[in-house]
N, C-alpha and C positions, 0 to 999 in steps of 0.2 A: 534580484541577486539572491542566488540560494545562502542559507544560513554556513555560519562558520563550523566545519568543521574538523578532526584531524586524521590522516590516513596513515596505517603503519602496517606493519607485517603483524598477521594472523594471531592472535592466540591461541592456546592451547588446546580451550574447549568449544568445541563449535555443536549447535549452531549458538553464535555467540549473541541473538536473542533468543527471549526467552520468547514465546509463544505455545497456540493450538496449534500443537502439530503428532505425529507418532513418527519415532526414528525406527529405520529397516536395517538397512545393508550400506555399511558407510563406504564401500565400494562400486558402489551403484553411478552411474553419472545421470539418474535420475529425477528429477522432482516431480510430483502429482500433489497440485493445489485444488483443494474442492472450493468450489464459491459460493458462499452464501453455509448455511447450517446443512449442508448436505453427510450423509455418513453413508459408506460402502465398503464392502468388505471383501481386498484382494491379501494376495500374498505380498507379504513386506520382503521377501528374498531380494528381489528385484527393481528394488527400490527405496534412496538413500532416506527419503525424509518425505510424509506425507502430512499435509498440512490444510489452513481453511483459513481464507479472506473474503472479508465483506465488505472492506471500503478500495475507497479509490485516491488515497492520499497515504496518510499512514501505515494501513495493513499492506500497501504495494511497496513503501517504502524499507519496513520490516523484511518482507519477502527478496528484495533486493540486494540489504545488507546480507543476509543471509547465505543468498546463491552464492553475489561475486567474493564472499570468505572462504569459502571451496572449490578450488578449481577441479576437483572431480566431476562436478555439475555440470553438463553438457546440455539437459535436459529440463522444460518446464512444461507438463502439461498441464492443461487451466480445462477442470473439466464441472459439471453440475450445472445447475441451473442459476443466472442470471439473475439480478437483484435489483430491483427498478431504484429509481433514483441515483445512487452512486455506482451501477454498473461497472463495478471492478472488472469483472472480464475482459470488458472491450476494454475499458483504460490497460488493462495490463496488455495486449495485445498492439495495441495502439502504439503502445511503449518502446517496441520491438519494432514495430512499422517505423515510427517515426521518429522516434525521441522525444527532448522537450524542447520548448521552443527558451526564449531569454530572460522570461518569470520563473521558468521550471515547469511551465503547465504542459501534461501531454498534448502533445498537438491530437488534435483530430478527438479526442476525447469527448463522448458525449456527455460524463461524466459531470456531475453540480459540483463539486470542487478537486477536480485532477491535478492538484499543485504535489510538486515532491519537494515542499521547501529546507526537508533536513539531509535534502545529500546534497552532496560537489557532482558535478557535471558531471565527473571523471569517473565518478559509480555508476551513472545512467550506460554510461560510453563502453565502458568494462561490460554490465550487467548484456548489452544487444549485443556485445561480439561475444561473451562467454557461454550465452545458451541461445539451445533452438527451442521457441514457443509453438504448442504446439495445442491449437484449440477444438475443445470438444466440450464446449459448453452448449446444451442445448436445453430448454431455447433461447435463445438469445434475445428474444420479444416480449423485454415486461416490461406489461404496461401499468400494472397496479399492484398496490401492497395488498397481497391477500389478508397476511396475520403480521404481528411484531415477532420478528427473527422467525417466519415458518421454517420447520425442523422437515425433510425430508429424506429418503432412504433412492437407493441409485437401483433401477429397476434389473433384472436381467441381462437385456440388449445390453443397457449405459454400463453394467461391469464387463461384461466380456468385451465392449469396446476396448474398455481402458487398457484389461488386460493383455489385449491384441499391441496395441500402440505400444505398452512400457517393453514387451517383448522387444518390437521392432524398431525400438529405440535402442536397446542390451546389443541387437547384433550390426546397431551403426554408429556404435559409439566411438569415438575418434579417440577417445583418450583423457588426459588430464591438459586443464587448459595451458597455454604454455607461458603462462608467468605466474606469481606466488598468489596467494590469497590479498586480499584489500579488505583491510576493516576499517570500517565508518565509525566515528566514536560521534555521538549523540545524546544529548539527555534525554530530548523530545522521544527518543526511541526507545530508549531504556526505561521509562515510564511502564509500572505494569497497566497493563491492558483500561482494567476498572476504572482508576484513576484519569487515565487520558481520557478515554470515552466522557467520565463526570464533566471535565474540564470544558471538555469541546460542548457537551450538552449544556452546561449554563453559559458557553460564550455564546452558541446559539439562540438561550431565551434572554439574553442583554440586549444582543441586537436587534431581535425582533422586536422587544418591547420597546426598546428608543423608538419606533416606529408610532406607537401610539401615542407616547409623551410629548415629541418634539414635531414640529412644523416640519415641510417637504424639504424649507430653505437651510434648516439647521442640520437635516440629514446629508444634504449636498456638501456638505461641509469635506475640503480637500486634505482634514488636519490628520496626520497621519497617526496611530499610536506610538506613544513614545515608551524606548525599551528601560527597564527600570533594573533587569536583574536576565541575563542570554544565560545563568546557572541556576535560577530558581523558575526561570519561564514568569517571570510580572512582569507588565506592561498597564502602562495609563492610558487608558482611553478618553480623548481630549473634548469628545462630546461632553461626558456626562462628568468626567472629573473622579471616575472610580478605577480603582488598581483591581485588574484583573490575575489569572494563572490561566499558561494555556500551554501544550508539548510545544508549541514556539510560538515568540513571538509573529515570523512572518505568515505562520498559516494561519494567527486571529487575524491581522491583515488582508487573508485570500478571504476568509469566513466572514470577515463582513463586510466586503465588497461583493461576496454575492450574495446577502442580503437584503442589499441596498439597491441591487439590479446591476450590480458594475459584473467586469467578468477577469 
């Protein structure tokens, strides 16, 4: 069951997260997402908000709330190079293909944790009918981490693509979508960047360490964490009997299910 949370008409200021991103032309029905630490350099006239994701839970979720708060948004294109491990391109693609299945997890997602556990359904539902995905992520074949966060620049070809696409996106643009903005109110979300990253990186070395502390039989263990605080993000993890912080409870749930081999 996705996390609780409450839908209302639009505020004022959008995009109503805060993120890596550079704002254009807020009449644009554009988006260009670069993936991974990619940087290129077109003209913003023609394009409402350009931005950069690297995971495939949170940074997709982020991107989501975002889009479906502007129905001027028609457009998403997912362009740069591919991030092995958490493959946000394909999961965002995926997204769009299929939606989420009854955990929240992208279907078909190659993704090591494609859970979207801080939005309602009805975001995922809005976000596939509100834009067209449009993928120019090449290459889409990685297979190893070169470097931690490799930094990269978008060649010749890969900019005059884009800029082909976001044109022939400007002369098929249908318009403004035709119901109001949908804002997602979230803690997990509103978390600045740093923070949540810290979060998730020591729920990640917990888990793994239980692995060398405890027997196979106590790690099979079906005990679920218990929620302590859904407005400060603690939760008790019932292995080891310590109170954790994570952007939510139910994604320390995905995170160490698939640590543990579960999926």
């Amino acid at each position: 069951m996705a996390a609780r949370v409450r839908l209302e008409m639009p505020e004022k200021e959008w995009p109503v997260l805060e993120g890596d991103y550079r704002l254009g032309n807020g009449e644009s029905p554009v988006t260009v997402l670069v993936i991974g630490r990619g940087a290129v350099n077109v003209p913003m006239n023609g394009i409402c908000v350009l931005g950069m994701m690297k995971t495939e839970n949170l940074g997709i979720e982020k991107v989501v709330v975002n889009v479906i708060s502007n129905p001027r948004i028609r457009f998403l294109i997912a362009c740069g190079k591919e991030e092995f491990g958490h493959f946000p391109a394909d999961a965002i693609t995926k997204l769009k293909q299929n939606g989420v299945d009854g955990r929240m997890r992208i279907i078909g997602a190659k993704s090591a944790i494609p859970y979207l556990c801080n939005l309602p359904r009805e975001a995922v539902d809005r976000f596939r009918d509100q834009v067209e995905v449009i993928d120019l992520v090449h290459p889409k074949e990685a297979e190893e981490i070169v470097a931690v966060n490799p930094e990269y620049l978008f060649d010749a070809e890969r900019t005059s693509e884009l800029i082909r696409t976001v044109e022939d996106c400007l002369t098929r643009d249908p318009g403004r979508y035709g119901r109001e903005g949908m804002v997602v109110h979230s803690r997990a979300l509103r978390l600045e960047a740093t923070k949540a990253i810290k979060s998730i990186d020591n729920m990640a070395i917990d888990f793994t360490s239980q692995m060398l502390r405890f027997p196979s039989e106590k790690l099979s263990t079906e005990a679920s964490l218990v929620t302590l605080s859904t407005e400060f993000g603690m939760f008790l993890d019932a292995v080891d009997g310590l109170v954790r912080e994570a952007p939510s409870v139910e994604f320390a749930e995905r995170l160490r299910s698939y640590y543990r081999g579960g999926t």
